[in-house]
VOBA-1610 file (N, C-alpha, C; in pm, whole numbers, padded with zeros to 5 digits, always signed):
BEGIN
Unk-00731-05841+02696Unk-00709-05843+02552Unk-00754-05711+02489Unk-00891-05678+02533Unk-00925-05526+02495Unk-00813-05419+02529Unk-00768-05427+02612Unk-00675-05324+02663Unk-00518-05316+02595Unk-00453-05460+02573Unk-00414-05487+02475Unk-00445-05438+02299Unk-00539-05423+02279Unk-00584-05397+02119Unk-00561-05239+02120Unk-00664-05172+02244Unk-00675-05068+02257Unk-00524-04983+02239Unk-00425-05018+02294Unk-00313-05004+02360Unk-00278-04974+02174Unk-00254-05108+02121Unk-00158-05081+01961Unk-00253-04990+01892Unk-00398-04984+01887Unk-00415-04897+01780Unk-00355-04719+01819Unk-00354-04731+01941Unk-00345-04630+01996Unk-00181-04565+01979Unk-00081-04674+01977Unk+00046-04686+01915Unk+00034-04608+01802Unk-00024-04699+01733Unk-00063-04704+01557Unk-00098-04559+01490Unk-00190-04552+01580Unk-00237-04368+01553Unk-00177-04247+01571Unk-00099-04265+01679Unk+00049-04188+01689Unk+00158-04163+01627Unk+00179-04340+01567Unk+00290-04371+01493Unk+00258-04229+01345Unk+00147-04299+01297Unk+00065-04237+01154Unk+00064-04111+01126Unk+00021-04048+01257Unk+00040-03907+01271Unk+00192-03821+01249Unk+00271-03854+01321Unk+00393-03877+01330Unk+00484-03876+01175Unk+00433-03933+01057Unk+00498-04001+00946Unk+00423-03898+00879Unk+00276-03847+00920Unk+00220-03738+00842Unk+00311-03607+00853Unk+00327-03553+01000Unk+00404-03488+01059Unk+00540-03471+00928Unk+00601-03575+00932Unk+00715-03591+00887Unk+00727-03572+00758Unk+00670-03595+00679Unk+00641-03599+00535Unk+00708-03409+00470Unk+00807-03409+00428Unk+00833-03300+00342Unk+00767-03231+00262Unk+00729-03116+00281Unk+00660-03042+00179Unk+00696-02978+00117Unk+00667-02958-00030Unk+00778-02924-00139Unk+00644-02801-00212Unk+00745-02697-00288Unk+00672-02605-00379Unk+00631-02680-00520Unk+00480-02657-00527Unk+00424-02743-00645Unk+00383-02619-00724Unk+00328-02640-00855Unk+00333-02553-00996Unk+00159-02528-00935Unk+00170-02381-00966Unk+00031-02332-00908Unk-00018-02266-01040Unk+00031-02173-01142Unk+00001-02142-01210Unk+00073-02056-01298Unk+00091-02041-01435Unk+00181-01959-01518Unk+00112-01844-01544Unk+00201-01726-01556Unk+00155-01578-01614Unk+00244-01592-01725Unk+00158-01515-01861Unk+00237-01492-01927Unk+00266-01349-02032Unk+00320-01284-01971Unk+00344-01138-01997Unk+00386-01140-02185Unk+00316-01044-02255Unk+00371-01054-02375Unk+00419-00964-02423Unk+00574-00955-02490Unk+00643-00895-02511Unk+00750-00858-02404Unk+00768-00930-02261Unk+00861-00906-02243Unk+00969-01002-02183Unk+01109-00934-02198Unk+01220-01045-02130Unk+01234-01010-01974Unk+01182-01100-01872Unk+01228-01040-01785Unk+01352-01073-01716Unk+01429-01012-01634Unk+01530-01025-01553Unk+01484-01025-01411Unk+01479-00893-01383Unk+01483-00921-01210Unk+01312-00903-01176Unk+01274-00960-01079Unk+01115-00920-01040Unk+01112-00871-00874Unk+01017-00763-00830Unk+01023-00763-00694Unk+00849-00710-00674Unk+00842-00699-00560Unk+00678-00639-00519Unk+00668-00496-00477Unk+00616-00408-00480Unk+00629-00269-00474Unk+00468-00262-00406Unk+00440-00268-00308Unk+00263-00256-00231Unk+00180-00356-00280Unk+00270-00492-00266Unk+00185-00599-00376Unk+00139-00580-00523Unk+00196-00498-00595Unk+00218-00446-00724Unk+00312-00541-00813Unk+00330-00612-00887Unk+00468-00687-00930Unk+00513-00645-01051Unk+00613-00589-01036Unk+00761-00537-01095Unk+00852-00608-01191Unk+00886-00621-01294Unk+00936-00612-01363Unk+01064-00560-01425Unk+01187-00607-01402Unk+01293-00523-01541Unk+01342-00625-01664Unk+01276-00556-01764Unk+01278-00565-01873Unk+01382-00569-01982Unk+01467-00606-01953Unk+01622-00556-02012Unk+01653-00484-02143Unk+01602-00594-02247Unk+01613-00587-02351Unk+01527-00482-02386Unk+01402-00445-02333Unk+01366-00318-02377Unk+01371-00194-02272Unk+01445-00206-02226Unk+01528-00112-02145Unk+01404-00005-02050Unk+01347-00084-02009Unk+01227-00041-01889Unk+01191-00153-01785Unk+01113-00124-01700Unk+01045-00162-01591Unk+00894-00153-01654Unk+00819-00291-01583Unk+00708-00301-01625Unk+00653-00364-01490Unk+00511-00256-01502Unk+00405-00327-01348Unk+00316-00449-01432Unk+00328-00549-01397Unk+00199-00631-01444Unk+00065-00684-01384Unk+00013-00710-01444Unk-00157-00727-01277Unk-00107-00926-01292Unk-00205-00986-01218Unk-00165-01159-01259Unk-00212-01202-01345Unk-00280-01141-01470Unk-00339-01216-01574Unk-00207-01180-01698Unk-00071-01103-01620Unk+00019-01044-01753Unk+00000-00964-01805Unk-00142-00858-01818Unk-00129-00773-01849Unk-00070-00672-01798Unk+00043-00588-01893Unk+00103-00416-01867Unk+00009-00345-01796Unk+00043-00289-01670Unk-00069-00200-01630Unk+00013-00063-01633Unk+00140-00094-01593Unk+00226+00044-01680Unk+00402-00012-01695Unk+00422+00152-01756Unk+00542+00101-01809Unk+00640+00206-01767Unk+00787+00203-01695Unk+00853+00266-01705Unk+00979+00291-01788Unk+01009+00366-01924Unk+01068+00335-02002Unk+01240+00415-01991Unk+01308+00458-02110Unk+01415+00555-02024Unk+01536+00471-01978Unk+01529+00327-01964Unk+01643+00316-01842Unk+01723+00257-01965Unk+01862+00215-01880Unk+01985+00126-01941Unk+01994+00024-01880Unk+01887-00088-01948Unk+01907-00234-01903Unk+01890-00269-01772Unk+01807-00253-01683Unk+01803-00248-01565Unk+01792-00407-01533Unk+01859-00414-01425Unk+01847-00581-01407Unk+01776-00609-01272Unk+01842-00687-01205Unk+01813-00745-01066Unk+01764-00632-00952Unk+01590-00597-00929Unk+01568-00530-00909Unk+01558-00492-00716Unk+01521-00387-00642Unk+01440-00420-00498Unk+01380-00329-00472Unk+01308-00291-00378Unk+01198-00200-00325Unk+01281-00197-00193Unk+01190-00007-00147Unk+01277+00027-00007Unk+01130+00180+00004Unk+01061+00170+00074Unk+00974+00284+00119Unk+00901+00352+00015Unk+00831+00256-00051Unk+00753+00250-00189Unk+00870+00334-00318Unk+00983+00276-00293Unk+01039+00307-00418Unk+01137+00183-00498Unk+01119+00219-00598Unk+01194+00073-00700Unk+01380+00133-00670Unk+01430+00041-00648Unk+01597+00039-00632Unk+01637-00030-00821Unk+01702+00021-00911Unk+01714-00041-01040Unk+01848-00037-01056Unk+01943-00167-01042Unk+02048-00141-01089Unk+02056-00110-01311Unk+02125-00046-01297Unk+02146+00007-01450Unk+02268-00043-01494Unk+02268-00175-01581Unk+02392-00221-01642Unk+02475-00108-01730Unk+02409-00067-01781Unk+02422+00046-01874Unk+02513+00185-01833Unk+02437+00239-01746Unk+02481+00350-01680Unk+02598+00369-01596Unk+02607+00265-01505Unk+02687+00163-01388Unk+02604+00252-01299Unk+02518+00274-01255Unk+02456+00349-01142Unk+02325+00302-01126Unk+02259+00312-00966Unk+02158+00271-00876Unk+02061+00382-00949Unk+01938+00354-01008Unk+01831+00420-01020Unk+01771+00421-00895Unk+01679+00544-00884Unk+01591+00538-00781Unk+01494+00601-00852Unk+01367+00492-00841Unk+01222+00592-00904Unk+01135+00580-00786Unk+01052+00664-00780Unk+00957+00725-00690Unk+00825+00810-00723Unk+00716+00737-00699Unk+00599+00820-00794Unk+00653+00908-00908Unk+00705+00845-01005Unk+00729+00919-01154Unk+00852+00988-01123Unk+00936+01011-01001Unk+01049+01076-00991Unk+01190+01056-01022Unk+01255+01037-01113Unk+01358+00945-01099Unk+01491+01009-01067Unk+01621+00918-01002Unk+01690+00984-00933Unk+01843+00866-00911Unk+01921+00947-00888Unk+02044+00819-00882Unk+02075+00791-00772Unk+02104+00679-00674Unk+02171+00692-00518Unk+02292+00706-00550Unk+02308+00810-00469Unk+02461+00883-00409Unk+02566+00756-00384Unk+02676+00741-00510Unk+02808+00619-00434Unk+02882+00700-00464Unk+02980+00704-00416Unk+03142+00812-00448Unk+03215+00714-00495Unk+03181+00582-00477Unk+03280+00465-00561Unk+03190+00426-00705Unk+03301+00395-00786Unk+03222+00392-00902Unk+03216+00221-00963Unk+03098+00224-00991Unk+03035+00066-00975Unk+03099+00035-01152Unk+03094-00116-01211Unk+03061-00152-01311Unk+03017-00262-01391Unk+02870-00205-01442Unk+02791-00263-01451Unk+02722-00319-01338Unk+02677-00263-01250Unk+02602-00314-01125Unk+02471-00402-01164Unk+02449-00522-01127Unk+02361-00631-01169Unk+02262-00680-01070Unk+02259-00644-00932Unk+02192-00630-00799Unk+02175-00575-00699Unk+02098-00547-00666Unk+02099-00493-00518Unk+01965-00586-00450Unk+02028-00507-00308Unk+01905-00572-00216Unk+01921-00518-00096Unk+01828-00456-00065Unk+01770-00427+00067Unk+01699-00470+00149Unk+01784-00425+00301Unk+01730-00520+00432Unk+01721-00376+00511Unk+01609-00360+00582Unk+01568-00235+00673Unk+01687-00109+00591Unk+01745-00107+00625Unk+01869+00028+00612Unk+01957+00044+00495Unk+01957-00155+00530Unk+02135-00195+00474Unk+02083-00221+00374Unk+02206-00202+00229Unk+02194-00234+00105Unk+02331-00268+00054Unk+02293-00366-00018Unk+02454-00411-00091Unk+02406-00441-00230Unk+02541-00425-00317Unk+02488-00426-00458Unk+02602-00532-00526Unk+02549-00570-00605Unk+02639-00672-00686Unk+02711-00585-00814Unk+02853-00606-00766Unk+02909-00519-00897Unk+03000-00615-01000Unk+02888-00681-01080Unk+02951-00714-01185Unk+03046-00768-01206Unk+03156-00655-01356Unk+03295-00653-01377Unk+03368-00623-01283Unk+03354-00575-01168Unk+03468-00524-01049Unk+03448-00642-00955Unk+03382-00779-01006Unk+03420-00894-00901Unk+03423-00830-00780Unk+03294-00762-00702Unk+03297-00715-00541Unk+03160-00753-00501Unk+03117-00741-00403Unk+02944-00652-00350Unk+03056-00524-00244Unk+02911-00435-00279Unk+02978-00277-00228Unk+02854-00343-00116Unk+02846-00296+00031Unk+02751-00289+00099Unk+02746-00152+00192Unk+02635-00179+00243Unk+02624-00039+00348Unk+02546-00043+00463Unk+02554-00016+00579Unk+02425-00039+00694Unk+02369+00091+00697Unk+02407+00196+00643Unk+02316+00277+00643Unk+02262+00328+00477Unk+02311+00279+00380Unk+02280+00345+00282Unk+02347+00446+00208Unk+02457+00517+00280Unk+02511+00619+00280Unk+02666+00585+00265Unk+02719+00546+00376Unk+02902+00496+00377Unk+02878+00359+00341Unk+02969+00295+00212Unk+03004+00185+00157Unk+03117+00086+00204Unk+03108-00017+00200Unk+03244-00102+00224Unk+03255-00176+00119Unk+03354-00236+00048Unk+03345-00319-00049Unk+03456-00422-00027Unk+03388-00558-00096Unk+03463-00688-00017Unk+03473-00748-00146Unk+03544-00847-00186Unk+03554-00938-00283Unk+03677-00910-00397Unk+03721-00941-00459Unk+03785-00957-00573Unk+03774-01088-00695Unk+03826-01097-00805Unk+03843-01199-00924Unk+03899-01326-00891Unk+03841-01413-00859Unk+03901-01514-00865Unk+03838-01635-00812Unk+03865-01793-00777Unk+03806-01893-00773Unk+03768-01946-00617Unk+03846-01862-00520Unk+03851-01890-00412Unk+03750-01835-00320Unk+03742-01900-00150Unk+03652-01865-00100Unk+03648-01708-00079Unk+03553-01630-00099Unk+03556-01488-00089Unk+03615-01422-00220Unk+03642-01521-00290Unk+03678-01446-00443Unk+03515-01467-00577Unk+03468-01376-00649Unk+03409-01395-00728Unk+03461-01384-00919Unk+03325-01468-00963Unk+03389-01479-01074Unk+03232-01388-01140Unk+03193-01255-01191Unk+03081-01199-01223Unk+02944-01234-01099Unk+02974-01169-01018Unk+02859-01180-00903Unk+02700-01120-00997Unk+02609-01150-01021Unk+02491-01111-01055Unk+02365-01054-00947Unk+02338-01130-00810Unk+02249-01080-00764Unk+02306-01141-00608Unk+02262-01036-00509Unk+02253-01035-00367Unk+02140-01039-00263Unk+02124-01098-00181Unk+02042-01066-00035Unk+02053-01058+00037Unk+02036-01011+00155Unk+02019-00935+00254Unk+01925-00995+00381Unk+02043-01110+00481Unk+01913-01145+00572Unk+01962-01053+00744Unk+01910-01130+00867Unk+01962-01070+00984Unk+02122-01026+01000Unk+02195-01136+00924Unk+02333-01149+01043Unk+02393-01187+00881Unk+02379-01216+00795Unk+02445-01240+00635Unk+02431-01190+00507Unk+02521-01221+00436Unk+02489-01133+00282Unk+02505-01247+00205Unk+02419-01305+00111Unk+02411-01416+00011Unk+02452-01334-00124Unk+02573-01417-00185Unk+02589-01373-00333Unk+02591-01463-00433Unk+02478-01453-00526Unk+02484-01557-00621Unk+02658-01522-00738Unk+02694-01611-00673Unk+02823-01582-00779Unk+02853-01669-00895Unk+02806-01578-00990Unk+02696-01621-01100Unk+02819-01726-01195Unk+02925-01706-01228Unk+03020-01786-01331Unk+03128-01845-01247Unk+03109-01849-01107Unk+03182-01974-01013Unk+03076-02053-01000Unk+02934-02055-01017Unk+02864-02131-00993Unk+02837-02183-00906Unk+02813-02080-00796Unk+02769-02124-00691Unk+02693-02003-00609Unk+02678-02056-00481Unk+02657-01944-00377Unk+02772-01898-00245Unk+02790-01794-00227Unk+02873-01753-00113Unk+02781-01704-00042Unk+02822-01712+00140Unk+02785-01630+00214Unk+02863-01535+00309Unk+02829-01416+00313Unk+02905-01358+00413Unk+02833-01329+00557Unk+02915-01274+00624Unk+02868-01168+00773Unk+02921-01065+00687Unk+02806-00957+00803Unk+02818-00804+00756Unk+02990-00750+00754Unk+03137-00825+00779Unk+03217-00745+00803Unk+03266-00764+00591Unk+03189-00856+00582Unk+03256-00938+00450Unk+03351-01042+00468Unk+03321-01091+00607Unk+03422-01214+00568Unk+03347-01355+00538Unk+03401-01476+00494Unk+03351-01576+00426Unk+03319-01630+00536Unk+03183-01679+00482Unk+03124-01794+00636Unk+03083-01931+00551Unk+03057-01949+00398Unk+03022-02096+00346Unk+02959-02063+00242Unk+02976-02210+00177Unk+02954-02216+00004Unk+02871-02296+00010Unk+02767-02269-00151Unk+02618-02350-00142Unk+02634-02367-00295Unk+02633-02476-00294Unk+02613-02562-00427Unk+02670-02538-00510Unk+02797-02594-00446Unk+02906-02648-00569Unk+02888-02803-00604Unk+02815-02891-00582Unk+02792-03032-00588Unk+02686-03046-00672Unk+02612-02938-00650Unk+02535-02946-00789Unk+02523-02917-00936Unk+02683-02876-00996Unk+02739-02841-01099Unk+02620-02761-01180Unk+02605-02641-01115Unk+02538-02492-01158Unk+02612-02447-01278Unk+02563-02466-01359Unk+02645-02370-01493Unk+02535-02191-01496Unk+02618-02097-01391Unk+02534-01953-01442Unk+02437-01940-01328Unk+02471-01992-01201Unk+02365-01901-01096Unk+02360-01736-01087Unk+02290-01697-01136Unk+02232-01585-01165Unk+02134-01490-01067Unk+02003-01549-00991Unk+01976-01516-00939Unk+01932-01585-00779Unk+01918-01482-00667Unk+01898-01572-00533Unk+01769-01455-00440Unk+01741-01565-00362Unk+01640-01525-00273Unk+01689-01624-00180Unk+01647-01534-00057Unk+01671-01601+00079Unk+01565-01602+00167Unk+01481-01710+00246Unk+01338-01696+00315Unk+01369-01752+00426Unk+01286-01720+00516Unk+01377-01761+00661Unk+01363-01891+00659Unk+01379-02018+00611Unk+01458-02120+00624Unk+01500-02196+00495Unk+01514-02093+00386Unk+01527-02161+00236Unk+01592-02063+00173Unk+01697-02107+00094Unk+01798-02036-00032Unk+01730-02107-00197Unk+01713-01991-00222Unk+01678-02000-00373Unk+01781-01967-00485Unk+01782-02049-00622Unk+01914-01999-00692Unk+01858-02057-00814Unk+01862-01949-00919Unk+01843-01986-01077Unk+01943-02061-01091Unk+01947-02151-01143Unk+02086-02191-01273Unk+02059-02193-01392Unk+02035-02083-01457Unk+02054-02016-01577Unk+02056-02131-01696Unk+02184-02175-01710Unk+02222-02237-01824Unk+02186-02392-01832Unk+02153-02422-01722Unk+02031-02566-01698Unk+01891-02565-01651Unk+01845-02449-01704Unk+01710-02417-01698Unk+01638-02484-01556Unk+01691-02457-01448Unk+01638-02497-01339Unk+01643-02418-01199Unk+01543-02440-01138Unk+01582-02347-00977Unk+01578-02464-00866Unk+01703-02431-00828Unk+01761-02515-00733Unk+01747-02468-00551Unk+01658-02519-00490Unk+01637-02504-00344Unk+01668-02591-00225Unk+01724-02469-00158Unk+01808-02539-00046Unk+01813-02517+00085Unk+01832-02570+00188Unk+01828-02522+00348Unk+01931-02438+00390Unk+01930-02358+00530Unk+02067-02283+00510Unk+02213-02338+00516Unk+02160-02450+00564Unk+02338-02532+00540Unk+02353-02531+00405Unk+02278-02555+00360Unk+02345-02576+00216Unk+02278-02703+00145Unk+02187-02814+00226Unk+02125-02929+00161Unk+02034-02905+00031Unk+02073-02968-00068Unk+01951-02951-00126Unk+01825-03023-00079Unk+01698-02939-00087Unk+01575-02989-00030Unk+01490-03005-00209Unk+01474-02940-00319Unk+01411-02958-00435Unk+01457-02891-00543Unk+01440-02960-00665Unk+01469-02909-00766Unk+01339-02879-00859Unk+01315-02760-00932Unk+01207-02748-01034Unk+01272-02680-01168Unk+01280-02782-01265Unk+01235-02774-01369Unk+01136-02791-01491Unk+01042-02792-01450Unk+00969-02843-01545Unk+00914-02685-01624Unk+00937-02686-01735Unk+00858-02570-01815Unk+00982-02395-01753Unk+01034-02465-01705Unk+01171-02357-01647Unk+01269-02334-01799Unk+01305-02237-01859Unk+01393-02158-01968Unk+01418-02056-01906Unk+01589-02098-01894Unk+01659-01957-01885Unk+01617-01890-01751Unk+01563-01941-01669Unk+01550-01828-01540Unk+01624-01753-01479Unk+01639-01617-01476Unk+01721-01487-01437Unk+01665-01477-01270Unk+01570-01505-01167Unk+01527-01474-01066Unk+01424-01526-01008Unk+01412-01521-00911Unk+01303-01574-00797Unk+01266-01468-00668Unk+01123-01456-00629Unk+01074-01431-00488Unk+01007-01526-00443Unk+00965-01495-00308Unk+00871-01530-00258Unk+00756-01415-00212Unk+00655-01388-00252Unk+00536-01289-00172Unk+00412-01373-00146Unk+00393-01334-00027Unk+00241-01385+00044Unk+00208-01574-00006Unk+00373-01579+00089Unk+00368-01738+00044Unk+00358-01775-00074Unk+00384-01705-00186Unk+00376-01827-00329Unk+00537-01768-00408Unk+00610-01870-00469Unk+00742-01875-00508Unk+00675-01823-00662Unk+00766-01728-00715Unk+00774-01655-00858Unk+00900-01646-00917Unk+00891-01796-01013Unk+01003-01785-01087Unk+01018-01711-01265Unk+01087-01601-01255Unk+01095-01554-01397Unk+01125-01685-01515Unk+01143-01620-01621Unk+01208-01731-01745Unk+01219-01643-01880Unk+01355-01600-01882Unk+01424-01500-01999Unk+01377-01537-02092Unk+01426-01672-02130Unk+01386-01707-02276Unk+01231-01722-02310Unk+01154-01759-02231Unk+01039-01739-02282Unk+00908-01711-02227Unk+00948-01553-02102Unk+00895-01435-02085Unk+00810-01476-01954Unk+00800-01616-01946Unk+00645-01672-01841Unk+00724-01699-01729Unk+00610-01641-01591Unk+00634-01626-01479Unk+00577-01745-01407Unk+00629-01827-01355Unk+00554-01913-01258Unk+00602-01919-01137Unk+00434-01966-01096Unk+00399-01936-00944Unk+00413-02068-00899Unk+00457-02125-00788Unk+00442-02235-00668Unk+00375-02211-00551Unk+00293-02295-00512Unk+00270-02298-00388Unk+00281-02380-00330Unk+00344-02340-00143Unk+00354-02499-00082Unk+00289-02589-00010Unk+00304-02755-00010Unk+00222-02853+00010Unk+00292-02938-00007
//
């Protein structure tokens, strides 16, 4: 009978473990920053530094985590959806239609011979960079930085966009938030279509995306929420709570940073 008893708790304790094991862990609200005076759009990390573009007042801003300005880069045309590449800020310029490049106080344009408009993203992976162009319904990409390819056109279909806003950049794909089809596309590096992410969740304005090696991130803008998902495409969580207007998302040193246009505050998640 002992051996018997012994036997189920021993089941039991396995079982328990097992269901702990199993249990989903989701990004919970860790804490709000709240920067004053500005709108932000795109955010990225620059040496664990966090970055800022500022649209409406037409700069880049470093902030420390209590929100305070620790500086300011002013000068630009609306810079949006931002990235970093060998301690330098990548700024697309709605304004200008051209790639800023700043560099310890240096500023500078990357070399395209094709002419962008209104460019609204970029993103860099080791080399490769692709940029979200706007009004020309494309992403331009590149594996070296240097020679461009450009894929996409206007329209509703797979591999067609309707105002692409922001891109990423993982091993073997290119994610485009395609911001007024409301959804996500993915490509391979040649640009051809490999699958669509959240059209079932009637996205009005995905705007911005992040990709982490086993999670897709996506503002939806006009329902004040960020919508997260696996790479198939499942949704795994939704957070809205205290979410307005969000233009973007990262992830650094494990904690999720979601912007919020309309009313300037950055929040942090962490997971559990």
């Amino acid at each position: 009978m002992k051996k018997l008893v012994l036997i189920f708790l021993t089941a039991l304790l396995v079982f328990s473990c097992k269901q702990q094991e199993e249990t989903p862990k989701e990004w919970v609200l860790k804490e709000v920053i709240e920067p004053a005076g500005v709108n932000p759009i795109g955010i990225a990390f620059l040496e664990n530094a966090m970055w800022l573009s500022d649209g409406d007042h037409n700069r880049l801003v470093q902030i420390d985590d209590a929100g305070t300005i620790v500086q300011a880069i002013d000068s630009l045309e609306r810079p949006m959806h931002i990235d970093v590449k060998d301690g330098a800020l990548y700024v697309p310029e709605y304004g200008t239609d051209q790639i800023r490049i700043i560099k310890n106080g240096e500023k500078s344009f990357l070399p395209i011979s094709d002419s962008l408009d209104a460019p609204a993203g970029i993103a860099i992976y080791k080399n490769e960079m692709a940029i979200a162009d706007f009004y020309n319904n494309r992403i331009l990409y590149s594996k070296d930085g240097t020679s461009w390819m450009s894929f996409g056109k206007e329209g509703q279909a797979e591999g067609e966009f309707y105002y692409p806003t922001d891109v990423h950049i993982t091993t073997d794909k290119i994610w485009v938030a395609d911001a007024y089809n409301n959804r996500i596309q993915v490509f391979d590096k040649a640009g051809a279509f490999l699958q669509e992410i959240g059209k079932d969740q009637k996205m009005n304005a995905a705007t911005g995306i992040f990709v982490s090696n086993d999670e897709v991130f996506i503002t939806d803008f006009e329902n004040d929420r960020i919508l997260i998902f696996d790479w198939e495409g499942n949704l795994k969580q939704e957070l809205s709570d205290g979410i307005e207007k969000p233009t973007d998302i990262t992830v650094h040193n494990e904690i999720l940073y979601t912007i919020n246009y309309r009313n300037g505050k950055i929040q942090t998640y962490k997971m559990q």
